[in-house]
MIKEMI-41353 format. One record per residue (C-alpha): x, y, z; residue in one letter; residue number from 0. Coordinates in nm, 3 decimals, padded with zeros to 5 digits. Example, Ala and Ser with C-alpha at 12.3 -4.5 7.8 and 13.67 -1.06 7.14 Angstrom:
u: 01.230 | v: -00.450 | w: 00.780 | r: A | k: 0
u: 01.367 | v: -00.106 | w: 00.714 | r: S | k: 1
//
This chain:
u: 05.510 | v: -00.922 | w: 01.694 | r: X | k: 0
u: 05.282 | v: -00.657 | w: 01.809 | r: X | k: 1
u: 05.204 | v: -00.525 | w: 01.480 | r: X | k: 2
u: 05.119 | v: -00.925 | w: 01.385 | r: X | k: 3
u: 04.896 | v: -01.010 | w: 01.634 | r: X | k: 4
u: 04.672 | v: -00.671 | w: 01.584 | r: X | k: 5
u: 04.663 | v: -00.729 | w: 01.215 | r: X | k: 6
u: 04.529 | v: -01.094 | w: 01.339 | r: X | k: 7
u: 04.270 | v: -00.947 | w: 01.568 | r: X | k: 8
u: 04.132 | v: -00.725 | w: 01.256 | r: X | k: 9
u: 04.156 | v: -01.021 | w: 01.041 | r: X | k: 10
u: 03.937 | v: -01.265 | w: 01.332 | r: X | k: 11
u: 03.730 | v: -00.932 | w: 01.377 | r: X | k: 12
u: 03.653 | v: -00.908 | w: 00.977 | r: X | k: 13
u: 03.614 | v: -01.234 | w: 01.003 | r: X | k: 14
u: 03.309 | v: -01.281 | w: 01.263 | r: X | k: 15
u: 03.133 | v: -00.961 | w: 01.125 | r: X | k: 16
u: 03.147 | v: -01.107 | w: 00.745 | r: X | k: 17
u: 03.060 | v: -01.443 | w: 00.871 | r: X | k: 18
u: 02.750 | v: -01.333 | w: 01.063 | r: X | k: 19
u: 02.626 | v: -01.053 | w: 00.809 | r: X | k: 20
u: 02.670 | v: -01.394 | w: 00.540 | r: X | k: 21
u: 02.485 | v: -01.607 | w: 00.759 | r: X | k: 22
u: 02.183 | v: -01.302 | w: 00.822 | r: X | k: 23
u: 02.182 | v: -01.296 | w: 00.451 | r: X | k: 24
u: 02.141 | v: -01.662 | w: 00.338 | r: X | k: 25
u: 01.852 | v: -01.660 | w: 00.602 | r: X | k: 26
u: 01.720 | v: -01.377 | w: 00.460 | r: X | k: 27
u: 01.749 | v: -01.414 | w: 00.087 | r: X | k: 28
u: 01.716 | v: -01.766 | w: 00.045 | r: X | k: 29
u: 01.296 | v: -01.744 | w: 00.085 | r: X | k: 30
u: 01.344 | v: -01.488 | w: -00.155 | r: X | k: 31
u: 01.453 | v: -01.714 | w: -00.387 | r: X | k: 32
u: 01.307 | v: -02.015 | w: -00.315 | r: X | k: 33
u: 00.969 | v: -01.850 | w: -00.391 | r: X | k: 34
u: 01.071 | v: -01.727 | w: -00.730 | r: X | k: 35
u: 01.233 | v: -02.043 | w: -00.805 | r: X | k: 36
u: 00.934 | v: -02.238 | w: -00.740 | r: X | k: 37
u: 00.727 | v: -01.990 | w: -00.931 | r: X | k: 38
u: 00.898 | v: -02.062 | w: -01.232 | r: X | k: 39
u: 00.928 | v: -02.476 | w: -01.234 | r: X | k: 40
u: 00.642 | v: -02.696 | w: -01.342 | r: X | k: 41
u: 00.427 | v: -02.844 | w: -01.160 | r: X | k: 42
u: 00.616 | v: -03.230 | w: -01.216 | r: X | k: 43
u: 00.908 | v: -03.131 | w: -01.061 | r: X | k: 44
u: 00.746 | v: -02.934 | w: -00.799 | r: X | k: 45
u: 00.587 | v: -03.183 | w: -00.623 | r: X | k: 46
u: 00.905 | v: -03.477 | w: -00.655 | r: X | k: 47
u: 00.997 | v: -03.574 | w: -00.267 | r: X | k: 48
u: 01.343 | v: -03.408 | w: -00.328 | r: X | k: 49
u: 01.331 | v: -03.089 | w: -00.521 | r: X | k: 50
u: 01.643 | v: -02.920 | w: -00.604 | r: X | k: 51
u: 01.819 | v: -02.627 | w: -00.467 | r: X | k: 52
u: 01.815 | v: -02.515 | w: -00.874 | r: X | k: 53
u: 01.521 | v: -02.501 | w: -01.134 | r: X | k: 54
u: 01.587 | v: -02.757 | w: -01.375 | r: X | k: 55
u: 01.343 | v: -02.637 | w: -01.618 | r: X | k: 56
u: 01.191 | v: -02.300 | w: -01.644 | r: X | k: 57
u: 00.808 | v: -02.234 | w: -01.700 | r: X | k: 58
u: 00.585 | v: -01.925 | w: -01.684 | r: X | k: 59
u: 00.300 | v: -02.119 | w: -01.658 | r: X | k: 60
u: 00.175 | v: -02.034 | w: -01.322 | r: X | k: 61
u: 00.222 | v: -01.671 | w: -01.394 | r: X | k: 62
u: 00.013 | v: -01.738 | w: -01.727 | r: X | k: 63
u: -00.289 | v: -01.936 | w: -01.532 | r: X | k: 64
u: -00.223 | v: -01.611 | w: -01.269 | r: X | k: 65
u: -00.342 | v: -01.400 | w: -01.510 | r: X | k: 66
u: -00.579 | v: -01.518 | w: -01.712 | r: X | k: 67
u: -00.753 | v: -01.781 | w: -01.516 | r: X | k: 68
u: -00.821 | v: -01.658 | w: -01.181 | r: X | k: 69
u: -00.932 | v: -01.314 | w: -01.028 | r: X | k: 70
u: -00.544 | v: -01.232 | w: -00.865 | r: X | k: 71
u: -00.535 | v: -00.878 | w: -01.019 | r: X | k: 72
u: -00.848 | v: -00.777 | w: -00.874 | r: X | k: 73
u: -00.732 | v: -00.813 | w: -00.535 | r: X | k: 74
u: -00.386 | v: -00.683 | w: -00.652 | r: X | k: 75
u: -00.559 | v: -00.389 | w: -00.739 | r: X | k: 76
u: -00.779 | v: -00.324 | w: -00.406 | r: X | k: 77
u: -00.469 | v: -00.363 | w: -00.201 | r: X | k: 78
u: -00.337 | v: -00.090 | w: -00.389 | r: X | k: 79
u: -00.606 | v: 00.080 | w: -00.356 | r: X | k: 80
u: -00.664 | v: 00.014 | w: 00.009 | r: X | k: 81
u: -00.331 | v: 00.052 | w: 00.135 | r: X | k: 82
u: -00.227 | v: 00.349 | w: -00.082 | r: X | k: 83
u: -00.507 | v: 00.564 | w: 00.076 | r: X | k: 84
u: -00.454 | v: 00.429 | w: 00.389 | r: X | k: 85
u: -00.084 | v: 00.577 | w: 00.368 | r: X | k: 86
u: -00.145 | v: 00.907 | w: 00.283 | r: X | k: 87
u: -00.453 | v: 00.951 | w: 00.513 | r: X | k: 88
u: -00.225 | v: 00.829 | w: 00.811 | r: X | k: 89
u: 00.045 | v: 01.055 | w: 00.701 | r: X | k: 90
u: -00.162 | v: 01.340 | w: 00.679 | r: X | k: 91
u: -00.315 | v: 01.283 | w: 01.072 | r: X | k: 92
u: 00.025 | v: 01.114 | w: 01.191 | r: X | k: 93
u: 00.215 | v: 01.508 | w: 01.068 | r: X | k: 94
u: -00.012 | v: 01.661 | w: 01.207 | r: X | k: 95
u: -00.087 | v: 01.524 | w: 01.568 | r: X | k: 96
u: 00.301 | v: 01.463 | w: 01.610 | r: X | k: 97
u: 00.419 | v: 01.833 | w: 01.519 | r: X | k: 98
u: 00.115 | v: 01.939 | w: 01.787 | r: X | k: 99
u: 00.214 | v: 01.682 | w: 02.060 | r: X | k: 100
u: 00.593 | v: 01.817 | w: 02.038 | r: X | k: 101
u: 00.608 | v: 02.183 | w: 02.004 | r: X | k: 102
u: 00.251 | v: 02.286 | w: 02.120 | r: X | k: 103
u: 00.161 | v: 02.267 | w: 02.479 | r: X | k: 104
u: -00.171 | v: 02.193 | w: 02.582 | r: X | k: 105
u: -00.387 | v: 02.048 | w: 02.845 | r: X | k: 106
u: -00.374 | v: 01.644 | w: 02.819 | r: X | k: 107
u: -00.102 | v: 01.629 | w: 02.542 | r: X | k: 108
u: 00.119 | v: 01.380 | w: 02.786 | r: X | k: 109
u: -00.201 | v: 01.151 | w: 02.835 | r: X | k: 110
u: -00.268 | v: 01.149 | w: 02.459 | r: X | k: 111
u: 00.083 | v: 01.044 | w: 02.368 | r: X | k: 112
u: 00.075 | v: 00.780 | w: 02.560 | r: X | k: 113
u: -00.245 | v: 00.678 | w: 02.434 | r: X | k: 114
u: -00.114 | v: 00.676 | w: 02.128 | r: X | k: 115
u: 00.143 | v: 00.405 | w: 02.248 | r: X | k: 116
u: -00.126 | v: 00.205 | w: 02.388 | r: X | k: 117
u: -00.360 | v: 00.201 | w: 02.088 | r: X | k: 118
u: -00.082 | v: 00.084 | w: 01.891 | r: X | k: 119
u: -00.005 | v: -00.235 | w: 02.159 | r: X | k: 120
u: -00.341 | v: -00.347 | w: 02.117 | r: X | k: 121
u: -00.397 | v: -00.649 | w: 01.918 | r: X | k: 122
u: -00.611 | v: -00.690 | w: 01.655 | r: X | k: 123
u: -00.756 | v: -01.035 | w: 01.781 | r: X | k: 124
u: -00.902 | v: -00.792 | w: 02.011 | r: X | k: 125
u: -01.081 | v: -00.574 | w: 01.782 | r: X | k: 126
u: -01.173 | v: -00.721 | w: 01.482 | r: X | k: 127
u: -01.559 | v: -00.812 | w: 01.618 | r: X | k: 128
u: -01.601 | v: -00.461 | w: 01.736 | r: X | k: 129
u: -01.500 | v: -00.306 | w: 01.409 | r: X | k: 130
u: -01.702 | v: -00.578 | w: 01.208 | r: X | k: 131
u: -01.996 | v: -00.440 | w: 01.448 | r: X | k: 132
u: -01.900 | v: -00.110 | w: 01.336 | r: X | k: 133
u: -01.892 | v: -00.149 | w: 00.981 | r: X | k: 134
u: -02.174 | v: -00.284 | w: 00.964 | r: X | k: 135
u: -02.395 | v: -00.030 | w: 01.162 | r: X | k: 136
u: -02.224 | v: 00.230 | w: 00.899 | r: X | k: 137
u: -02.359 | v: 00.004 | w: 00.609 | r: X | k: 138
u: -01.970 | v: -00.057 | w: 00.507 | r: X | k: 139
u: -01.991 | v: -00.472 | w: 00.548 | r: X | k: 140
u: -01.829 | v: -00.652 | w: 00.249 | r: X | k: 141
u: -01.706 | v: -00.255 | w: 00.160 | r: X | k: 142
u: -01.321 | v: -00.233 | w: 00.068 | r: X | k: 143
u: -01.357 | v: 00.083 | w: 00.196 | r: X | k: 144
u: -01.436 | v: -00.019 | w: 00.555 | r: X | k: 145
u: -01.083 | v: -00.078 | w: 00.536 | r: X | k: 146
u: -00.989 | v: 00.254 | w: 00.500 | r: X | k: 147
u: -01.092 | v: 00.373 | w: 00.844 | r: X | k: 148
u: -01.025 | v: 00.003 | w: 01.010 | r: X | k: 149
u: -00.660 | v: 00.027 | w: 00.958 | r: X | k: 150
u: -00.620 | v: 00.371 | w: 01.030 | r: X | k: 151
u: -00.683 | v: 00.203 | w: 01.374 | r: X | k: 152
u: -00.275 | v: 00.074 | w: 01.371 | r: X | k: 153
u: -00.123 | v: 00.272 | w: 01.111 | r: X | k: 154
u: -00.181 | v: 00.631 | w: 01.224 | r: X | k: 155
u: -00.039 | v: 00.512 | w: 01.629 | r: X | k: 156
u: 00.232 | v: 00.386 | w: 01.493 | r: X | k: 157
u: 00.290 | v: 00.645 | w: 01.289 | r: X | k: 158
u: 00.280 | v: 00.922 | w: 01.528 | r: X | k: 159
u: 00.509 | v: 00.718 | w: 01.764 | r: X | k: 160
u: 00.764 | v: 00.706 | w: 01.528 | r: X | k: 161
u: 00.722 | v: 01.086 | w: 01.377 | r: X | k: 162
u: 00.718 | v: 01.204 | w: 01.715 | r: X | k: 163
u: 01.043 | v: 01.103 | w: 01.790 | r: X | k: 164
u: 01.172 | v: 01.192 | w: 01.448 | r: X | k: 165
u: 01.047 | v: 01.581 | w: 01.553 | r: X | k: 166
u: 01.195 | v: 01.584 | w: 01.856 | r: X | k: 167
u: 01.536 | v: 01.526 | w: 01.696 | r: X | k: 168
u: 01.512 | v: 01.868 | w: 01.503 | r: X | k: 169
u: 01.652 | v: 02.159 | w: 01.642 | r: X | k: 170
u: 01.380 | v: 02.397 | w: 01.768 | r: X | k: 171
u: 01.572 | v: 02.721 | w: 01.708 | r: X | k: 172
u: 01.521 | v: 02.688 | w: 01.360 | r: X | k: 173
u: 01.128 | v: 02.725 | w: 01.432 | r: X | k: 174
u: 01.165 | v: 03.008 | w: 01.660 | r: X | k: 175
u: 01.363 | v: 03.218 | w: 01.372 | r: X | k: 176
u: 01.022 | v: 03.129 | w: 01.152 | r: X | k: 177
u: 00.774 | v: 03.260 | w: 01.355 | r: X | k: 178
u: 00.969 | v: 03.535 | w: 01.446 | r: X | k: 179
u: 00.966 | v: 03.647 | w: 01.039 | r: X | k: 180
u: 00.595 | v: 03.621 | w: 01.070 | r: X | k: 181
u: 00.534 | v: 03.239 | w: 00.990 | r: X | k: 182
u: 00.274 | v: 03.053 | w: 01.201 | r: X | k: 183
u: 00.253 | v: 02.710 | w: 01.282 | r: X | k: 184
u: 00.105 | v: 02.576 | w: 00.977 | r: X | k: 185
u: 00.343 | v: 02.774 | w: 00.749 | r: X | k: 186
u: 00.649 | v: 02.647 | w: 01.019 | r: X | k: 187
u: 00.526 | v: 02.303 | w: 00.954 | r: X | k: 188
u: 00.483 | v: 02.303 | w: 00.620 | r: X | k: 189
u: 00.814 | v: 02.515 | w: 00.476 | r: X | k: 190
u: 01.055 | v: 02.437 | w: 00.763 | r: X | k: 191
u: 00.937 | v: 02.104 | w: 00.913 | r: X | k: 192
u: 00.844 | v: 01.892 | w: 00.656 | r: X | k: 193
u: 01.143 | v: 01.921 | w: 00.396 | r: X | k: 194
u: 01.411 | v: 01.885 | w: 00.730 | r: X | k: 195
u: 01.172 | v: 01.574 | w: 00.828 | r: X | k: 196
u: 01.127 | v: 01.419 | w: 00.467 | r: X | k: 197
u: 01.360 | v: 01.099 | w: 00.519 | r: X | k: 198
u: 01.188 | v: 00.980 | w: 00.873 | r: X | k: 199
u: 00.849 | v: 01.102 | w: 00.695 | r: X | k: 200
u: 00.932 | v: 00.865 | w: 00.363 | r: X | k: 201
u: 01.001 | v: 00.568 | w: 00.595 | r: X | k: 202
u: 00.734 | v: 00.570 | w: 00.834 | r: X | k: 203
u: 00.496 | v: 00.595 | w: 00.496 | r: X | k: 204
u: 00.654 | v: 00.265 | w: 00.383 | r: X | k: 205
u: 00.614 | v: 00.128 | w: 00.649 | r: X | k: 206
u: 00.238 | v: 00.207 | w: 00.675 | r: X | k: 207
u: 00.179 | v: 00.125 | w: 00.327 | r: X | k: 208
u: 00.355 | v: -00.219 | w: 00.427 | r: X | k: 209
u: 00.116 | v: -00.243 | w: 00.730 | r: X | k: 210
u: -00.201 | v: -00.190 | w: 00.564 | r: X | k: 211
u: -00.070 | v: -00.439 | w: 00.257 | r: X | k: 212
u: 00.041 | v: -00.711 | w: 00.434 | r: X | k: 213
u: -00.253 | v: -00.711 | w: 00.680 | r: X | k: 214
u: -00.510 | v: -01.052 | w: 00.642 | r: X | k: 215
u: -00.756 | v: -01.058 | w: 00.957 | r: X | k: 216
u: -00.926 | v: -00.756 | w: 00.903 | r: X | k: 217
u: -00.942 | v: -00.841 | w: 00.516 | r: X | k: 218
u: -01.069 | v: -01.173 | w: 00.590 | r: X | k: 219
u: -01.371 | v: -01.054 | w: 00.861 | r: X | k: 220
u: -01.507 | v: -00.701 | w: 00.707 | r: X | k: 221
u: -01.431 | v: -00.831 | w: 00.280 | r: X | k: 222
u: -01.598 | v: -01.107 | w: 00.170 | r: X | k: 223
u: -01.623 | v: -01.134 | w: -00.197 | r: X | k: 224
u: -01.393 | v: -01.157 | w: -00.438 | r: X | k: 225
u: -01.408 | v: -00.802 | w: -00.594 | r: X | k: 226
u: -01.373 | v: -00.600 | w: -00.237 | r: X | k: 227
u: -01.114 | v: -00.849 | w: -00.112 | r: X | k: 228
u: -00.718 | v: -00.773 | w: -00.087 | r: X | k: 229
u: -00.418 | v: -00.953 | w: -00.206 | r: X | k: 230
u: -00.376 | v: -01.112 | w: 00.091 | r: X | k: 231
u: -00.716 | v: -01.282 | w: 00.095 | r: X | k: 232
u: -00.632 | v: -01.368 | w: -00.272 | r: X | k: 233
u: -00.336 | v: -01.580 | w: -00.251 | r: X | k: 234
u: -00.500 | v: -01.754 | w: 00.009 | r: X | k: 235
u: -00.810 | v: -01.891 | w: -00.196 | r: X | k: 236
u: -00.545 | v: -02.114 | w: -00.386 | r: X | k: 237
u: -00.550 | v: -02.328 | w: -00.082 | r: X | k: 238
u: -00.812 | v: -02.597 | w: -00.066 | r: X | k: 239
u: -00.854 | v: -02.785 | w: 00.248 | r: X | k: 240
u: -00.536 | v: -02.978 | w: 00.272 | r: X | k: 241
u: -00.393 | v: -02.920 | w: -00.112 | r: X | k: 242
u: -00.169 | v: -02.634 | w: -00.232 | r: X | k: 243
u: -00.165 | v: -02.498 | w: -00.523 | r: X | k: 244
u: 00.212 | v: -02.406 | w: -00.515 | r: X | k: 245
u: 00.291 | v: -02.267 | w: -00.848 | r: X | k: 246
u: -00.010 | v: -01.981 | w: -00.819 | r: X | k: 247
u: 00.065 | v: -01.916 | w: -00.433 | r: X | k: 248
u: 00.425 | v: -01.864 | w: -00.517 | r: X | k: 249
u: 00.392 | v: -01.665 | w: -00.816 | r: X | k: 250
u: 00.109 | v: -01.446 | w: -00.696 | r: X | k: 251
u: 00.368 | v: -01.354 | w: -00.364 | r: X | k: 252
u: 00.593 | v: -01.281 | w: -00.612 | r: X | k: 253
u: 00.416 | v: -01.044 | w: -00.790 | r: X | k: 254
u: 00.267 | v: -00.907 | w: -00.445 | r: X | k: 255
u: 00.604 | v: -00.824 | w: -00.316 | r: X | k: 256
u: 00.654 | v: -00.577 | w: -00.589 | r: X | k: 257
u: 00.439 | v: -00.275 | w: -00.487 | r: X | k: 258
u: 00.637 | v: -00.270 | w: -00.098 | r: X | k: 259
u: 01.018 | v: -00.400 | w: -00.261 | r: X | k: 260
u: 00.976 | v: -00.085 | w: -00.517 | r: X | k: 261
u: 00.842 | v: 00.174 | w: -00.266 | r: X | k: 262
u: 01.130 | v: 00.034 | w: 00.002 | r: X | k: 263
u: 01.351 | v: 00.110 | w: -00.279 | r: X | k: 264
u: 01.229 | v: 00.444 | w: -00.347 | r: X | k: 265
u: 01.240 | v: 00.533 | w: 00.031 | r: X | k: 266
u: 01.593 | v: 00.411 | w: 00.095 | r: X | k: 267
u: 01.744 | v: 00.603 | w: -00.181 | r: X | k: 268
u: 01.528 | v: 00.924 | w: -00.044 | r: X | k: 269
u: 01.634 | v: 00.847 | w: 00.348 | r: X | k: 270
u: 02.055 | v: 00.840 | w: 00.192 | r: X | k: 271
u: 02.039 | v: 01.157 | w: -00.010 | r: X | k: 272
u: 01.832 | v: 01.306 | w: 00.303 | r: X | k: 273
u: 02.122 | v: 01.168 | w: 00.540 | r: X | k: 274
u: 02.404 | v: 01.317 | w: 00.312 | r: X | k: 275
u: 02.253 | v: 01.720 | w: 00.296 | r: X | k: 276
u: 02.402 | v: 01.750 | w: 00.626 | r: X | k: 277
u: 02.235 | v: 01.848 | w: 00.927 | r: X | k: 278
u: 02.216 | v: 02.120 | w: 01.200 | r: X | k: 279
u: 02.374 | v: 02.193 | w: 01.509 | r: X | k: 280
u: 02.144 | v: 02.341 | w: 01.806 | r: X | k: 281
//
């Protein structure tokens, strides 16, 4: 009876955690594929009162009209643009400044870490007429560009919050035999540091790139024609006052979920083999 009623407690336990991981997924995935559904039926069955759950016909018109009748891969390509720079410049800043806040001591480095924290809490309804004040002083209004340094704003905070707990976690002996063979800092960081810290340093870099590409206020204020405006700003210009254009909204977020599904990809497979090296005990 025992042996019953525990292999009924694993079942009920099994169970729950299935039914709950099922139910996070349906939530989850369903958008997913409601939006590629949609991209793919025409535009008489779209718009019927009840639309249903499966495409009865397939078209690649929208994706056709996507391409050759509107400007979509122009802002495809300046989010690319944008947000790719944008990741390595905050990766480059976010390395450095997190390695120096947690193995250098220095005057102030407590009050600039948690600055750090507090610059990333800001929001951006706060500082988007400041930096459009900026930008244009610097002559970089209607300038993809401006971009560049705006979102360096959020992405190289959050950044260093994340890296700086990611360095903590390594074990600081295996610094201490470095420089004792003669390496300094830079040469620590850059032989020692980095390859131990490549899985947290892949994900916060997706995560940045996914920052700067899904971002839309600063886009819409400091961008204001077509050719220096993002993805984001694209998809919305096929709404017109109170009509959607559904087929080119859902087949231009289709194709503008491919640059950050791909690099998530990428990263996840780097963060597992990084995971299964093995670590080091202190």
């Amino acid at each position: 009876m025992a042996g019953t009623s525990l292999k009924r407690q694993k079942f009920l336990k099994f169970f729950l955690i299935y039914t709950v991981i099922a139910i996070a997924l349906f939530f989850t995935l369903f958008p997913i594929y409601w939006m590629i559904k949609s991209s793919i039926t025409p535009d008489d069955i779209m718009y019927t009162p009840r639309p249903s759950l499966f495409p009865e016909r397939i078209t690649f018109a929208h994706y056709k009209a996507l391409f050759t009748e509107t400007s979509f891969m122009r802002y495809f390509f300046n989010s690319v643009y944008v947000a790719t720079i944008t990741m390595v410049i905050s990766m480059i800043i976010s390395i450095l400044g997190s390695y120096s806040m947690t193995r250098l001591r220095f005057r102030g480095r407590v009050f600039i870490m948690r600055s750090i924290i507090l610059s990333y809490l800001l929001p951006v309804a706060v500082l988007f007429i400041p930096m459009y004040i900026l930008m244009s002083k610097i002559g970089l209004n209607n300038n993809k560009n401006s971009l560049l340094i705006v979102y360096l704003t959020f992405t190289v905070p959050y950044s260093c919050y994340m890296l700086i707990s990611y360095f903590r976690a390594i074990p600081k002996s295996l610094e201490e035999a470095a420089l004792i063979d003669g390496c300094t800092h830079l040469q620590t960081l850059i032989r020692i540091i980095l390859p131990i810290a490549s899985p947290g340093i892949a994900v916060v870099a997706t995560f940045a790139f996914t920052l700067s590409w899904n971002e839309y206020l600063y886009a819409l204020v400091l961008t204001t024609s077509p050719s220096q405006q993002t993805v984001t700003i694209g998809i919305s210009t096929f709404q017109f006052s109170d009509q959607y254009i559904w087929g080119l909204i859902m087949s231009s977020s289709v194709i503008s979920s491919i640059p950050a599904v791909t690099l998530y990809l990428l990263a996840q497979r780097y963060l597992i083999s990084g995971l299964a090296s093995g670590g080091v005990k202190q």
